[in-house]
PALOGU-764710 format. One line per 5 residues: for each residue y, x, z of C-alpha. Coordinates in steps of 0.5 Angstrom, whole numbers, plus 500, padded with zeros to 3 digits. Layout:
% PALOGU-764710
Y:X:Z  ...
% end
This chain:
% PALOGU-764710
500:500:500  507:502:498  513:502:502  517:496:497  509:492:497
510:492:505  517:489:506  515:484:500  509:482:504  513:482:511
517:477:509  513:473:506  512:471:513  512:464:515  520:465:518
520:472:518  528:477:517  529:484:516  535:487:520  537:495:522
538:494:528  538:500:532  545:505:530  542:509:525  540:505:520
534:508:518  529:503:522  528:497:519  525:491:523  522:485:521
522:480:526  519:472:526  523:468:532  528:473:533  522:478:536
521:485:533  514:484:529  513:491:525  519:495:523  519:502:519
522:509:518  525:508:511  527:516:512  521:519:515  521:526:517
514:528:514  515:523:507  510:520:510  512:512:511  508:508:517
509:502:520  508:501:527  506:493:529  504:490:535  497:490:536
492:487:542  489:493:546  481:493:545  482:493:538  487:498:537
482:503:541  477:501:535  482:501:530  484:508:532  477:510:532
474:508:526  481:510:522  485:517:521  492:513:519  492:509:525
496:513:531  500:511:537  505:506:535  511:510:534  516:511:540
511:507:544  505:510:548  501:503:550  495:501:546  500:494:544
503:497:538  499:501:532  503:506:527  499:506:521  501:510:516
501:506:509  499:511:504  492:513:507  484:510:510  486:504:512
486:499:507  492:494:504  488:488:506  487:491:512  495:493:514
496:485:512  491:483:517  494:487:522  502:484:521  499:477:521
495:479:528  502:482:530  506:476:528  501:471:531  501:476:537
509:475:538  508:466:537  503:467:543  508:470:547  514:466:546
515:459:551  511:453:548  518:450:545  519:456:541  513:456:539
512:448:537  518:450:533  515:456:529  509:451:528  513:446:524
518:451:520  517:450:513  512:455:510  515:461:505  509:461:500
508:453:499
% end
C-alpha cells in the first residue's frame, strides 16, 4: 500500500476527516468523531511511510510476532497502537483490516450517545 491509497481509504471511513493538528504539519491525522483513528508521518526521516493505528493489546503482541512491518506504535510504548510501515510484509488487506479495527476501537470507547449518532451517519460509500 502506498501513502496516496491509505489516505483514500482512511477516508472512506464512514464519517471520517483529515487534519494536521499538532504545530508541525508533518503528521496527518484522521479522525472519526473528533478521535485520532490513525495518523501519518507525511515527511519521515528514514522515507519509510508508516501509520500508526489503534490496536486492542492480544492482537497487536500476535501481529508484532508474526510481521516485521508492524513495531511499537510511533511515539507510544503501549501495546494499544501499532506503526505498520506501508510498504512492507503486512498485506494491503490486512493494513485495511487493521484501520476498520481501529476505528471500531474508537466507536467503543465514546459515550453510548455519540456512538448512536455514529451508528445513524450517513455511510460515504452508499
Amino acid at each position: 500500500m502506498n501513502i496516496e491509497d491509505l489516505r483514500e481509504f482512511c477516508l472512506s471511513v464512514k464519517g471520517a476527516s483529515e487534519s494536521f493538528p499538532f504545530f508541525d504539519d508533518r503528521i496527518l491525522v484522521f479522525k472519526v468523531m473528533d478521535k485520532m483513528f490513525a495518523y501519518v508521518n507525511i515527511e519521515p526521516k528514514d522515507a519509510q511511510f508508516r501509520v500508526s493505528m489503534k490496536c486492542f493489546p492480544e492482537r497487536s503482541v500476535e501481529l508484532r510476532e508474526k510481521y516485521e512491518g508492524v513495531v511499537n506504535g510511533q511515539h507510544t510504548k503501549t501495546l494499544t497502537w501499532n506503526s505498520i510501515y506501508l510498504e512492507s510484509d503486512v498485506p494491503d488487506d490486512l493494513i485495511k483490516e487493521l484501520i476498520m479495527h481501529s476505528v471500531e476501537e474508537v466507536i467503543k470507547k465514546l459515550p453510548k450517545k455519540r456512538q448512536a449518532e455514529y451508528a445513524v451517519m450517513e455511510d460515504k460509500n452508499i
